[in-house]
N, C-alpha and C positions, 0 to 999 in steps of 0.2 A: 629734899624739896625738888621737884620735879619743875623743868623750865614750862612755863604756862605760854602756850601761842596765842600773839597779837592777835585777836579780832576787830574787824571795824562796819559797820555797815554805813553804808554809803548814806548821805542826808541827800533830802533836796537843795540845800544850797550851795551843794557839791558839784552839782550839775548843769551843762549847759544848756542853750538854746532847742539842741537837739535832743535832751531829755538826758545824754549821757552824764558821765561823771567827767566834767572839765582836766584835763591832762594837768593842771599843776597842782592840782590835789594829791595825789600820786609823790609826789616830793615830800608834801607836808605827813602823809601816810609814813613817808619812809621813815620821817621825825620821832613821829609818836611808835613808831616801832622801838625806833635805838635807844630814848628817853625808856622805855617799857624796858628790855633789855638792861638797859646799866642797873635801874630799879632791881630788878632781880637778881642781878650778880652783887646787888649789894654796894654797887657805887654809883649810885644816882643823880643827876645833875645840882639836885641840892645840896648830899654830902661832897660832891667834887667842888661846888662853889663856896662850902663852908673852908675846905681845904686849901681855898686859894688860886684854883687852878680855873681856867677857861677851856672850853675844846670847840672853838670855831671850823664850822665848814670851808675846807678849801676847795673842792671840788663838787659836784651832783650829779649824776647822767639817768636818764630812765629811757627805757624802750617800752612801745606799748602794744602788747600783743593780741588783745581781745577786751570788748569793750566793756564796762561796767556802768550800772544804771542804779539808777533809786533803787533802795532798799534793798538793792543787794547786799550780801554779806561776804568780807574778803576777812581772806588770813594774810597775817605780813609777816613771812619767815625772816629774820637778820642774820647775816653771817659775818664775823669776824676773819675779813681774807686774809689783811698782812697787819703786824704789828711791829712797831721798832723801836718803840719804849718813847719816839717823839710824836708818830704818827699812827695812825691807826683809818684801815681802811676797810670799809662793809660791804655786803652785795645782800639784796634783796628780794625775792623772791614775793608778789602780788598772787594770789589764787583764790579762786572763787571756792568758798568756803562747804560749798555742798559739795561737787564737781571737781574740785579742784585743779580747776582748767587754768595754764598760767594767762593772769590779766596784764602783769606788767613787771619789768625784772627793771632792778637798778645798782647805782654804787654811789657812795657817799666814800670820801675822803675827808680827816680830821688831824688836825696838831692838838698839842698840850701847852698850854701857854701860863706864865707865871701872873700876877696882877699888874705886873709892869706889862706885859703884852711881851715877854721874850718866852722863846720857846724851850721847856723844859723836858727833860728824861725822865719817868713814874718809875725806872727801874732804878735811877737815882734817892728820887722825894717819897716816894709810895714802894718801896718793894714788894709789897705781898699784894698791889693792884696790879704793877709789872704783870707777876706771876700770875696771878686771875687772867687778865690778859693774852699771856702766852698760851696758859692753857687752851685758849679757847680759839686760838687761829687755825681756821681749816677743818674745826669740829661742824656739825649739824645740830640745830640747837634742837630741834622735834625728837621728843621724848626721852632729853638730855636730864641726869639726876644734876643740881646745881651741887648737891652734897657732895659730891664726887672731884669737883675741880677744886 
């Protein structure tokens, strides 16, 4: 199975005053990318919440490079930069989906936390999510087989 790239096209309620695409939109994009992502690799925020586990944002950052408007159509690439079996951190990649001119780059930072809110190891509770994981730090997911990790 071939990893499928986020598309999103921009709503009007996305947008500001000035017709753009309001800048915290962009955060919430980077969401439904990683959400999209785990889906795919197969450990999605529902089977990680069946499992017990929590993965709260510790950190967000976005830069904005070029502007995006209604009904444009953006690609949101994810990348898996560092993992350590407690954290796990992303960078993102915004581009305009014809052009694919970059619109806005980011990073998300994440833990692993048990039901009690204490922070656990997946190479510990989940080994072969570990493993999915490790596979994937530093890889580029565009045109990545999932069969293959």
């Amino acid at each position: 199975m071939q990893y499928t790239i986020y598309h999103h096209k921009a709503q009007y309620y996305e947008t500001d005053q000035m017709g753009i695409i309001h800048h915290s939109n962009y955060i919430r994009w980077f969401e439904e990318a990683r959400v999209d992502l785990m889906e795919q690799i197969g450990f999605g925020y529902k089977k990680m919440e069946e499992c017990g586990i929590g993965s709260p944002v510790l950190s967000v950052s976005c830069r904005y490079k070029s502007m995006t408007r209604f009904f444009d159509e953006v690609i949101i690439l994810p990348k898996v930069e560092t993992y350590t079996g407690v954290k796990l951190s992303l960078s993102y990649s915004v581009l305009d989906a014809v052009t694919r001119e970059l619109r806005a780059e980011g990073e998300s930072s994440h833990c692993f936390l048990n039901q009690q809110g204490r922070p656990i190891s997946l190479k510990k509770v989940l080994p072969d999510i570990h493993a999915l994981f490790s596979s994937l730090t530093g890889t580029c997911l565009e045109g990545l087989d999932l069969a293959t990790i």
